[in-house]
N, C-alpha and C positions, 0 to 999 in steps of 0.2 A: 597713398600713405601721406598722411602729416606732416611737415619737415618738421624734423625732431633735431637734438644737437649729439654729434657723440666724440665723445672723450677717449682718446687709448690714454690708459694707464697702465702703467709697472706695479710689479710686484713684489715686495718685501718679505723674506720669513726670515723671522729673528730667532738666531739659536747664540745664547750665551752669551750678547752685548751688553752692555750697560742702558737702559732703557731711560732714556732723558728724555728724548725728541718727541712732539703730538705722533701719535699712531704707533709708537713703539709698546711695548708691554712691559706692565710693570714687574719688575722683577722680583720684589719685595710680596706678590701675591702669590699665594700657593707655592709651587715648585716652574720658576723660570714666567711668573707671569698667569700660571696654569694650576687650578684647581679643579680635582676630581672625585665625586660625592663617593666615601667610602658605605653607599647602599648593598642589601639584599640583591643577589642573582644580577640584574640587568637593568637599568634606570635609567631616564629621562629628564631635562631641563624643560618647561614650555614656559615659562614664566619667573621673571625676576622684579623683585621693587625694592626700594635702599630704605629703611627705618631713618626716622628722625635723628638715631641716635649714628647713624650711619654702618647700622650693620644690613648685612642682607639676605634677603627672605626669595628663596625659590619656591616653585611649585612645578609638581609634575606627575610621575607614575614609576613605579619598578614593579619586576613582574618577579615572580616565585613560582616554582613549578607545580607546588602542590594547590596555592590561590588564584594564581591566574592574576590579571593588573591590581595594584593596591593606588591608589592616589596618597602623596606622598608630598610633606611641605618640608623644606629646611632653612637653618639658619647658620650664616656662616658672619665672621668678623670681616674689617678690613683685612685683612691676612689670608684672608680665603681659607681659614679653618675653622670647621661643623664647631657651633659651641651649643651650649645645653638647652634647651626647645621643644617645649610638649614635654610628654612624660617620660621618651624614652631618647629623648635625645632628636626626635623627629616627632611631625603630626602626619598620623596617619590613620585613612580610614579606608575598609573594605566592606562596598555595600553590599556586593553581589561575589562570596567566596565562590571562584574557579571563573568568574566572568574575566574574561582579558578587556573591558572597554572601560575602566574606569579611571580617570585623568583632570588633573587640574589645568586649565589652560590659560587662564586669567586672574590678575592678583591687582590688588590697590592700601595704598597705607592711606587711614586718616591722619588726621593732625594730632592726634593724642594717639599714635601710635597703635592703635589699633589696627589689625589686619584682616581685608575678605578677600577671601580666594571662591573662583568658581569654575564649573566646569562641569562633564556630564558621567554618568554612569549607568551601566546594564543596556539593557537589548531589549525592543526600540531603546533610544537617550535618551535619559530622562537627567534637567538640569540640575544641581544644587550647588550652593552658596552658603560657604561657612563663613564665619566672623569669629576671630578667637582673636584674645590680648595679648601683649607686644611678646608676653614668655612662653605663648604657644597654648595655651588651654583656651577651649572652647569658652565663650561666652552668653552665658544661659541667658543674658538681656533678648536675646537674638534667636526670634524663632523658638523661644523657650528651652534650646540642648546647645545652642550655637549653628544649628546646621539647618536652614532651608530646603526642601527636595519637594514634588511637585509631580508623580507618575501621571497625571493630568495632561504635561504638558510634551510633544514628541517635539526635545530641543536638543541640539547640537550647539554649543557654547563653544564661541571664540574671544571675544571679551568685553570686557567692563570699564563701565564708568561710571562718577559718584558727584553727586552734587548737592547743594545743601553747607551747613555747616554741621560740624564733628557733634552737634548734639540735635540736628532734627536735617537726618539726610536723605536721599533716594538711591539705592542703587538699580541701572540699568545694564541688562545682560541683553547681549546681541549674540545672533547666531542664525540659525536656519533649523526648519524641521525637519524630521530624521530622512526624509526621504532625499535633502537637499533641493528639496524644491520651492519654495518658501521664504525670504530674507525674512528675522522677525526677531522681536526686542519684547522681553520684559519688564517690568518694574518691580521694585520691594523697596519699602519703608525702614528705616531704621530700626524696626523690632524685629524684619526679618518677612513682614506677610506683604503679599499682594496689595500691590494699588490698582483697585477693583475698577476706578473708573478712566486707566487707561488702557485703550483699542481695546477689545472686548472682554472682559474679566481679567482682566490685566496684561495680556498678549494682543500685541499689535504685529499684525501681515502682511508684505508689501506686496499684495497678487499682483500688482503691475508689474512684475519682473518675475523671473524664478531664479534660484540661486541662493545668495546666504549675503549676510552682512559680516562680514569679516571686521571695520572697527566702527568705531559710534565716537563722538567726542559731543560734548554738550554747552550750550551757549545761552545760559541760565539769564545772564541780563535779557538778549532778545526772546525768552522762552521758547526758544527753538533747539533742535538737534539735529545732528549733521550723521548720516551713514553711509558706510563705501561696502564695496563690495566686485563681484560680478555675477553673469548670469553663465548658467551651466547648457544652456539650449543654443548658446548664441560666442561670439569670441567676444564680445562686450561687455564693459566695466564701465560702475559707475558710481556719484555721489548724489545721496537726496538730501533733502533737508525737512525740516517736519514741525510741526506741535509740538511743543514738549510736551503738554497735558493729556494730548491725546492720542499723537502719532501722525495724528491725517500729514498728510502731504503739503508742502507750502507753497505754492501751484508760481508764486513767480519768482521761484528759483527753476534755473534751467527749463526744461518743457512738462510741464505741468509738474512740477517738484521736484525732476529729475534730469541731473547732467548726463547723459551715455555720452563715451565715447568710443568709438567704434572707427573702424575703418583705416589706422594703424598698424595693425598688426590681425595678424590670423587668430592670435590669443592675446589677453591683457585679463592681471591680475592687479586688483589697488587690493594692497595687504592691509594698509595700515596707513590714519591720517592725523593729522597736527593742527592746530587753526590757530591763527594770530591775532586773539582780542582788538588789539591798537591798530592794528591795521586791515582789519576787516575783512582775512584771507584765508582761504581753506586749501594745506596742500597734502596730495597725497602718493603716497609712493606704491611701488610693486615690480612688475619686472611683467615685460611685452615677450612673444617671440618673433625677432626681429626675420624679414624674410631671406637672411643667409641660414636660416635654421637655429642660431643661436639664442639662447633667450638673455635680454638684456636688462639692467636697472632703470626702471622707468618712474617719471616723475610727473607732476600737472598740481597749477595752482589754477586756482578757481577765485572770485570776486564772490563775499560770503551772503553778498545779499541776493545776488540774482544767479547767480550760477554762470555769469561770465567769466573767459580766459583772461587771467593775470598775462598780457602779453610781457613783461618785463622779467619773465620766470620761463631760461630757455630758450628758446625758439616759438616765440607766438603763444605759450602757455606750457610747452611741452618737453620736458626733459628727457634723453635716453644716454645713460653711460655705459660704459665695456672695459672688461677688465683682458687683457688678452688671452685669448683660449678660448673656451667655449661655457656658457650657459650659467648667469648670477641671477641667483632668487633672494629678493626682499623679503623678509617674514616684520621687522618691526624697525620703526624710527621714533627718535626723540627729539627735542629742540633745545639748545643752549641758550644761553644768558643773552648773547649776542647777535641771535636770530641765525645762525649758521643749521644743518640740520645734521644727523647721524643718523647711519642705515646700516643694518646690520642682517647677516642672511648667510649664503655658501655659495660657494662655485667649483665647480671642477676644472678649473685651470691649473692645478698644480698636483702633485705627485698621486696617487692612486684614489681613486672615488674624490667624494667631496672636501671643501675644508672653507674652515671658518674663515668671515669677512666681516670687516667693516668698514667704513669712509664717513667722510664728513662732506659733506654739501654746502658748498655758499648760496647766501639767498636768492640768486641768479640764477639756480638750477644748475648750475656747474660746478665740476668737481674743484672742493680746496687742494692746492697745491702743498700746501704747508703741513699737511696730513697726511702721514705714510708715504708710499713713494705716488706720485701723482694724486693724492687724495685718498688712495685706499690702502688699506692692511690684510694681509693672508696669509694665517696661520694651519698649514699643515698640523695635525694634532698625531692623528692615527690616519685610520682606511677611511673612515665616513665620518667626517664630521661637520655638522648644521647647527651654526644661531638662530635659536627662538624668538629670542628676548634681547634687551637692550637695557641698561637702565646707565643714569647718570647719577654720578656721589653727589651730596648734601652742595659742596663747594664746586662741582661739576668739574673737577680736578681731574676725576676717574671715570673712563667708561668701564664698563662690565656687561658682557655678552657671555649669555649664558644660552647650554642648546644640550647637544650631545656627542659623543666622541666613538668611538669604537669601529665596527665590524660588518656592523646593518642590524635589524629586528632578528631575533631579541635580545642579541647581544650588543650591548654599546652600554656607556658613562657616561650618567651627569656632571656635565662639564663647563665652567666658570672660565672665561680669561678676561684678565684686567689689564686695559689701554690708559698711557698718558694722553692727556688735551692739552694739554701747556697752555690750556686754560684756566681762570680762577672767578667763581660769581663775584664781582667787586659789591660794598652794599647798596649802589644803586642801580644793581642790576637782576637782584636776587628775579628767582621766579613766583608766580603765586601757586599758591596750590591748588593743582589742575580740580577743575568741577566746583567750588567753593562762590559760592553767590557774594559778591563783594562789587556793586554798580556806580560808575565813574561817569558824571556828564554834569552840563552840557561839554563839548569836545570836540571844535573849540570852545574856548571861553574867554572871559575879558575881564573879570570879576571876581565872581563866587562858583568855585565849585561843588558840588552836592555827589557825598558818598555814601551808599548807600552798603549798608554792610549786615543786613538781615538779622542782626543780634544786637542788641543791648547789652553795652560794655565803655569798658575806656580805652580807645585807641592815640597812636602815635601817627602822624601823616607827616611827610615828611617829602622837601619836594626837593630835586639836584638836576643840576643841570649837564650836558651830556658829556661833559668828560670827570662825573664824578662829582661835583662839591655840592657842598649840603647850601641849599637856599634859604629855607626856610621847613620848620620843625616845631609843630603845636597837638599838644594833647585832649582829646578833645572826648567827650562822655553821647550815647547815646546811640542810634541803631540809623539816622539819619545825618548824617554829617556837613558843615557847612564852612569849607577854608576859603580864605578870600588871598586872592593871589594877583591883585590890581595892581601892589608894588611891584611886582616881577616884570620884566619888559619882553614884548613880543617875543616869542621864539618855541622850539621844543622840548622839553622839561621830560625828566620821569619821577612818576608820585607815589610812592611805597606806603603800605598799609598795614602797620602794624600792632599787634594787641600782645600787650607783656613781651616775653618773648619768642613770640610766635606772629612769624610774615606770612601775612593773608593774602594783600596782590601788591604787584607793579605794573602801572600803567604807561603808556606814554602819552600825554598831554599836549595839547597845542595852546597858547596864551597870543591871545592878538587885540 
């Protein structure tokens, strides 16, 4: 086995404090911090993303005795209260009445607030991908009804990523074929159809493995893509990287396009990965089972260009933490302003069945101390309850994990709780918006820099230096862009790209 690093941390459940400190819950959300979808019969979280305007949009499934699963989206305020969305207060659709498999599992906001959710439905899974506007009605742009579906294709939908800009995008759906044997990624064009000429009629197959791609994240400047996953024949996980245009394999990453790691553990899951444009790094999280029998929170950064260990990430590339008790599963991570990470999932280390978790990770692969009690939070809810989803507010003020609460199948509550960070995005630290083609180079430079921003328009560039202050700030017209930053003296800079008001990226820069 690897040397891996582990962490004992404590355990926090907060009932009825005043919730100030990172990792505590807000109180001011739902009831004590705690929002619970007042749905039909028996419901599910699998997916959360925050609106522009900072409200937020789930996605999931409730089941009804006489339909059997309905896939099911909502929208709730800061306040963690349902407000009015679709036509009856929720979007919902039943493609197959009395089938129980139908479920959204994957959700994305463009930048005009537009929302696609995706996911699978009926027996085999057959995948689709809706697109409806910010008030919940379908969008006839898209697919011609707003809904995508495909009985063509035998997919199992875990999720999504989008890239492009908000008026000429791609979105790609990752998952596995029904049988789970297969990792494999589709494509769809901004109207909603097939991109015919990636991997074969638009579904690309990774046969060098069997298993599923659990996330995908996309790296549009290099026109490459980045998938994780594991394999179901073997206790091995791993990251590929690819074509974007086509999928093939990008053979000098890892061994012949692919990282495996093996040999760890008896089992290892990568749920879910993150990648750091500026600095060139692919990490991704899941949870090993360690050989005391317990399953742990497991981590690994990777070098984006060839698939080597980040050794400065962990022990030699490789993170394992542990909450005391037994057995913490990762389902999804996101990345703060400040390059810090958050994992959100369950564990059963506290009173009956599962309960909700999250933590915060330093870029070191080690738990922050400053978060919860040793870096993590565990909220007892009910008897069974698991984070799906993760998302961070607009200002990244607020985490929100969203999953489910209750009893077990098919009784259990969609259920939201909301975390302070006692953090705030300051403005030169905003994020860009994940998938959006906006190309930064050369990097370094000495000169002139050239931005490349795939749209004709008039942007604001704007460069500060690393405790905040504005350097310099020029408006500038055009789809290739050209700041000259010769005045500025050596050092490391971050360069914000913004159109009206709307922030496209933040980079970080090197000037020498």
């Amino acid at each position: 086995m690897k040397a891996i690093v582990t962490s004992i941390l404590s355990i926090v459940i907060l009932v009825g404090i005043q919730a100030q400190d990172p990792g505590e819950l807000d109180l001011t959300f739902g009831i004590n911090g705690i929002s619970r979808l007042p749905l039909n019969f028996s419901n599910n979280i699998e997916t959360i993303s925050v609106l522009p305007d900072d409200h937020i949009i789930t996605g999931g499934q409730y089941f009804e005795e006489d339909y059997g699963s309905v896939c099911v989206s909502a929208k709730l305020d800061e306040n963690g209260t349902m407000i009015n969305y679709g036509s009856t207060g929720t979007v919902e659709h039943n493609f197959n009445p009395g089938v129980e498999s139908e479920c959204i599992y994957a959700s994305q906001i463009l930048p005009n607030g537009k929302i696609i959710l995706a996911g699978h439905q009926s027996t085999p899974a057959n995948v689709f991908v809706m697109q409806l506007l910010s008030d919940g009605t379908f969008d006839a742009s898209f697919s011609g009804d707003g809904i995508f579906t495909d009985d063509s294709f035998s997919f199992k939908v875990n999720n999504i990523e989008i890239f492009g800009d908000e008026t000429n995008y791609t979105i790609a759906v990752c998952g596995t074929d029904n049988g789970y044997d297969i990792p494999q990624i589709i494509m769809l064009n901004q109207e909603g159809y097939v991109v015919s000429g990636f991997g074969t009629g638009g579904l690309y197959q990774m046969t060098e493995h069997d298993g599923e791609f659990l996330d995908i994240v996309i790296d549009p400047a290099n026109s490459c893509f980045y998938g994780c996953g594991y394999e179901w024949l073997s206790p091995d996980a791993f990251v590929s990287k690819h074509q974007l245009s086509t999928g093939t394999l990008i053979e000098e990453f890892g061994t012949n396009g692919i990282y495996t790691f093996s040999g760890l553990s008896s089992h290892i899951r990568t749920e879910t990965m993150l990648m750091n444009e500026a600095a060139n790094l692919i990490t991704a999280f899941g949870y090993l089972l360690h050989p005391d029998g317990d399953n742990d929170i497991f981590g690994i950064r990777l070098n984006a260009s060839d698939g080597t260990l980040d050794e400065t990430f962990g022990i030699g590339g490789f993170s394992s933490l542990r909450i005391p008790g037994q057995d913490e599963f990762i389902e999804d991570a996101v990345s703060q302003g400040d390059e810090k990470y958050y994992v959100g999932g369950h564990t059963f280390s506290v009173g009956d069945g599962a309960d909700f978790m999250v933590g915060r990770i330093l870029n070191n692969g080690y738990a922050d101390p400053s978060f919860g009690s040793g870096g993590f939070t565990v909220v007892d809810i009910d008897n069974h309850d698991q984070v799906k989803s993760i998302a961070l507010s607009n200002d990244e003020s607020k985490l929100y994990a969203g999953g489910m609460s209750g009893y077990g199948n098919p009784y259990y509550t969609g259920t939201i709780a909301c975390f302070h960070t006692g953090y705030t995005v300051g403005i030169a630290e905003k994020k860009s918006e994940p998938g959006l083609i906006c190309r930064v180079y050369p990097n370094p430079a000495n000169e002139i820099i050239t931005i490349e921003t795939g749209n004709e328009d008039t942007y604001t560039i704007e460069v500060y230096d690393l405790a905040g202050k504005l350097l310099k700030s020029e408006t500038l017209f055009g789809e290739n862009l050209h700041l000259n930053v010769s005045g500025i003296h050596e050092g490391m800079y971050l360069l914000n790209v913004i159109s009206g008001n709307k922030f496209i990226k933040s980079s970080k820069i090197i000037i020498q």
